[in-house]
N, C-alpha and C positions, 0 to 999 in steps of 0.2 A: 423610249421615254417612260410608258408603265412601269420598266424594270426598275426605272431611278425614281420614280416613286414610293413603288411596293419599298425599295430599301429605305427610303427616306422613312416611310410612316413606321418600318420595324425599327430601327434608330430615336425614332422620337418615343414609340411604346417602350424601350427600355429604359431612355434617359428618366420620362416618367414613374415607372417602376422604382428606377434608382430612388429620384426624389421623394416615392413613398415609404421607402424602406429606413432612406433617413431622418423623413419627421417621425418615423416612429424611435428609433431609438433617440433623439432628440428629447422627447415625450417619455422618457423612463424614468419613475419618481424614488425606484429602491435605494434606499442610503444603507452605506453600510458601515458600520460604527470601526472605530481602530483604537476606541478605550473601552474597557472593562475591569471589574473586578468581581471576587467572590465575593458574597452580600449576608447569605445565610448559609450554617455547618449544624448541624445536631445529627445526634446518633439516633435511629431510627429502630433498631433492633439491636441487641446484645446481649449475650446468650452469657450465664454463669456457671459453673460447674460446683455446687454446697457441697462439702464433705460433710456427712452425716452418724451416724451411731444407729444401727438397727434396733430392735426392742430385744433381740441376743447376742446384743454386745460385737456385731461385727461391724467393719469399718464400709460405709454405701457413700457413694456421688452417685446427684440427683443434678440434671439441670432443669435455671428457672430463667427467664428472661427477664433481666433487669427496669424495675416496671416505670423508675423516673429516671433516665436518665440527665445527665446535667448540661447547664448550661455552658455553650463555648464564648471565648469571645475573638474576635476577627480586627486583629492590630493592620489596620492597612498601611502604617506608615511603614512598619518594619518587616507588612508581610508574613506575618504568623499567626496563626490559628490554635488556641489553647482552652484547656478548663482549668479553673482556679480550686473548685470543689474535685477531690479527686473518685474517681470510681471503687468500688469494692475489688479488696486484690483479686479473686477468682474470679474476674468478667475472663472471656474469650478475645482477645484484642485480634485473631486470626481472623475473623470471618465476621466482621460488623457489615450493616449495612446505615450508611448517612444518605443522611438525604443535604445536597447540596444544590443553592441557587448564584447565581450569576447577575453582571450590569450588563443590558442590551444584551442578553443573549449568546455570551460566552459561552464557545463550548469547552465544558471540563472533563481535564486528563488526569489520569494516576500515571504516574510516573514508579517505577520499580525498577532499581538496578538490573541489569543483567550477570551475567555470572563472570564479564569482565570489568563489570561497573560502570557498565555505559550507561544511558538514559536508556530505559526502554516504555514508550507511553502506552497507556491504554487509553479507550475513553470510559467517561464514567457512565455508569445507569445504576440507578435508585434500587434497583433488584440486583444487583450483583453486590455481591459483600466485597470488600477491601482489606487486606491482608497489612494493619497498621504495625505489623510489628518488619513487615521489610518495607515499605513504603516510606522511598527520600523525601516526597514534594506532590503539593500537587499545584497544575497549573491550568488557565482560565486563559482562552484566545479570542481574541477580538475577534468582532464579526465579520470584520474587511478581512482576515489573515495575515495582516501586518505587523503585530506585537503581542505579545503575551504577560501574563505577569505570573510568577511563581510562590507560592505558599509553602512554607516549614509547617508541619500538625505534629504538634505533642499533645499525644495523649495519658495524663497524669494519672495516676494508680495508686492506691495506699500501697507502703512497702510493709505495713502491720497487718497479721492473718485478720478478715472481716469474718463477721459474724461468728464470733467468738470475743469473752472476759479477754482485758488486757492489762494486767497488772503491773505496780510499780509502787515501789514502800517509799513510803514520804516519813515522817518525823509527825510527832505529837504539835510541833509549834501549827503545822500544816492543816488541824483539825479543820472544820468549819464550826463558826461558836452557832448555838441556836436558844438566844436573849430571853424569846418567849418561849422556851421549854423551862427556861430556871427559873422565870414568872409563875408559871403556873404551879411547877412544886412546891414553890412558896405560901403561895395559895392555897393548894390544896392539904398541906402540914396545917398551917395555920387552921384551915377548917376540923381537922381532926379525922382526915380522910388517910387511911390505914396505905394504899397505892396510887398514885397517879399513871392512870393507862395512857392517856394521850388528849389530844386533843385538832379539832375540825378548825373549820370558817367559823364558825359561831358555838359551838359546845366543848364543853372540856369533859373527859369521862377518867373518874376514878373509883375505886371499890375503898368502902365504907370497913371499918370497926369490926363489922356485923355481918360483912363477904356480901353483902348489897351493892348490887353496879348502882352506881350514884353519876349523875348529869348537874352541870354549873353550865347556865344561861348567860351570864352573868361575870364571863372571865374568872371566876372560881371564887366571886365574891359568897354566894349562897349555892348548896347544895340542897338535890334531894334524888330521891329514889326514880332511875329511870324505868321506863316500861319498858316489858318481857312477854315477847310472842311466846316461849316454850319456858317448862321447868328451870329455877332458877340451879338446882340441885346438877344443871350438865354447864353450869358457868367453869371455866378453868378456872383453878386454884394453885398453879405451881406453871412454871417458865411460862409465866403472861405475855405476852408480844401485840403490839397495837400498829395500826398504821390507818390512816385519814389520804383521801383524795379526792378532786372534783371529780363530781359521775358525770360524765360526759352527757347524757341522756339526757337531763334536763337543768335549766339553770338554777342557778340558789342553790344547790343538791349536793350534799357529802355522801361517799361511799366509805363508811366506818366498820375497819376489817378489825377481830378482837380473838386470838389464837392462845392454846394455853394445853395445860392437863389435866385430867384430875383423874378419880379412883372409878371413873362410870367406865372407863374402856382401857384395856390394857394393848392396843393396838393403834391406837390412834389418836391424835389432838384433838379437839374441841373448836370450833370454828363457828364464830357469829358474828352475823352482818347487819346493818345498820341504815337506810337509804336515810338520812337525816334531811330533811327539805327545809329553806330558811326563807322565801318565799312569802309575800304575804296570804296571808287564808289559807297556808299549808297546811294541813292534816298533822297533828304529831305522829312521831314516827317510832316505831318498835324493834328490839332486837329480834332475830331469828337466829335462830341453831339451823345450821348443816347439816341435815342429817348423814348420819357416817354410810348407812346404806345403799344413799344416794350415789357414794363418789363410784360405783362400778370398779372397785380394787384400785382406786387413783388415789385415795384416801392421803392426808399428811400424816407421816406413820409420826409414833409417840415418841420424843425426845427432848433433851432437857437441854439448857442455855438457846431459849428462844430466840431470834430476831424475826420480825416481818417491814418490810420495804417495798415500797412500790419504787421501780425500776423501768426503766426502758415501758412504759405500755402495759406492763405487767407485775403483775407480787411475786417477791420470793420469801422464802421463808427457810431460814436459815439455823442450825442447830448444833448437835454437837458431832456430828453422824459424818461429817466432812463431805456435806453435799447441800445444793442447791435445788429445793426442789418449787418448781414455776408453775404460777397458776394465772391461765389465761381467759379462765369464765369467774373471775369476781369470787374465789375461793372455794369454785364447788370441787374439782378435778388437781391434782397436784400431783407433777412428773419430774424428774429430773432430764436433763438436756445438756450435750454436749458442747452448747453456745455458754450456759450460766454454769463456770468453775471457778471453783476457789484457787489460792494462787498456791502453785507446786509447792513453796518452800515457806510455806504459812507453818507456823511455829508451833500453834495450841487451835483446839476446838471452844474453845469457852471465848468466846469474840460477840463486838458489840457492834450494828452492822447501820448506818447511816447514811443518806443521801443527802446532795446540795444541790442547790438551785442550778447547777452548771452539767447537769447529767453526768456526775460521779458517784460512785458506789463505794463507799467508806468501811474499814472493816479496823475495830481498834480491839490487840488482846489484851482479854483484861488480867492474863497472868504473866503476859511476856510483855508488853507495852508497843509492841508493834505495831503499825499503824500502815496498812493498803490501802489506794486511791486506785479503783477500776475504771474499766469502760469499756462499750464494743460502741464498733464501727461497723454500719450496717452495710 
């Protein structure tokens, strides 16, 4: 009778065993999902290759890492992932790193042909780059392992060299008109003012009779003599060039650039700057000369059929010399660069050089009637 006991109570200790082992998986709360999608795509890293121009004229690539990249957008009905803004043609499309998120926890695969064209998956991570230019798909698996959903990624590129002039000859009808420029030479005739240099936000500047830089407050109803930080006697008097822009530095504030030649230096322009502030309680403001000693051999050397334009963030100043030469500190330093060229089959050097509201670089000759519309694409 013990015998049939002891087995009895081992019989009962297991049945209970059993019944605890099943409220425990009864009691299991993990769900596991069998939808998903990808949610968020952005490029994280992407490496450029700039061809460049040394300072001896040889040809150098430099990489930089593309420092905004663009926004994607994630079409879930059709399943495709694209940018509408395209990248610069020299990114590295071989070796990007994205960073990519998921719904509930998706895990995400790169999918890459094999060399028979089969699927071959990987998975993703954040630190491994992805090779977009053989990469068919990628795809995003529910949490359960029940289904998955697959993504097309086009990744859009300019097919025009970036960071480089992009030229294209338009016609004279094509010009941009600019209403208030023939206002104020109207103006400034009428006053008896010998040139009209230009004019800001609020001041028109032109030279008098008499080679007095003269200021209209006034939209060029009255004139009079502006003030002069340095000798009036280093003013240009021959290929005058003017260009006006907001100084970013502070509001109300014109940066009035004023470029020219004359008989003080036979190496070099003449260059004065203007911070004009329109501001209430502003201080009046004074011309300043460049000094030529200042530019360190960066100097804008002396040449005749001036233009100056403010361009892309920066002035160019443009001549007869068949070069662009760019100035990126506000007219102290002036270089030429292999991004600001003139166009191959540009006809004459004596050209009239204009920008419009739409970041175009206008160049009209004024002995062939030609007429270039530029642009770079950064």
């Amino acid at each position: 009778m013990k015998r049939y006991i002891s087995t009895l109570c081992m019989m009962l200790a297991g049945a209970l065993l059993m019944t605890s082992c099943l409220k425990d998986e009864n009691n299991d709360t993990t769900q596991y999902y069998n939808n998903t999608a990808i949610t968020q795509f952005k490029l994280s890293c992407v490496n450029r290759y700039v061809h460049t121009t040394t300072s001896a004229g040889a040809d150098s690539v430099y990489k930089k890492t593309l420092s905004d990249p663009v926004v994607f957008t994630i079409d879930q009905a059709q399943r495709k992932i694209y940018n509408t803004d395209s990248l610069p043609s020299d990114v590295d499309l071989n070796h990007v790193l994205a960073t990519i998120s998921s719904l509930n926890s998706g895990t995400v695969v790169v999918n890459y042909p094999d060399k028979n064209g089969e699927d071959s998956l990987l998975y993703y991570s954040s630190t491994d780059s992805i090779d977009f230019t053989k990469l068919k798909d990628l795809r995003v698996y529910a949490q359960s392992g029940n289904s998955y959903r697959t993504y097309a990624v086009s990744i859009n590129v300019h097919q025009a060299e970036t960071n480089k002039m992009i030229w294209e000859q338009k016609t004279a009808a094509d010009l941009p008109t600019d209403a208030k420029k023939a206002l104020w030479e109207q103006k400034a005739a009428a006053a008896g003012m010998k040139q009209l240099l230009g004019y800001g936000t609020a001041e028109g500047y032109a030279f008098g009779t008499d080679g007095m830089l003269m200021v209209s407050k006034d939209n060029g109803d009255t004139w009079a003599a502006d003030m002069l930080d340095d000798d009036a006697a280093w003013l240009p008097t021959d290929n005058i060039a003017f260009a006006s822009w907001a100084f970013a530095a502070n509001d109300s504030t014109d940066y009035q650039m004023l470029i020219g030649t004359n008989d003080k230096s036979d190496k070099a322009c003449m260059v004065w700057r203007k911070i004009a502030e329109y501001a209430h309680n502003s201080l009046p403001s004074r011309w300043v000369l460049i000094p030529i000693e200042e530019y360190s051999g960066y100097y804008l050397p002396k040449m005749e059929n001036l233009n100056l334009v403010r361009f892309n963030n920066v002035v160019l100043a443009i001549g007869n010399d068949k070069n662009i030469y760019v100035s990126r500190d506000q007219g102290i330093t002036w270089k030429t660069t292999t991004k600001y060229t003139l166009p191959d089959a540009l006809g004459t050097n004596n050209l009239t050089a204009i920008t419009d509201d739409n970041g175009y670089l206008w160049l009209v000759g004024k002995d062939t009637g030609e007429v270039w519309r530029g642009l770079i694409i950064e």
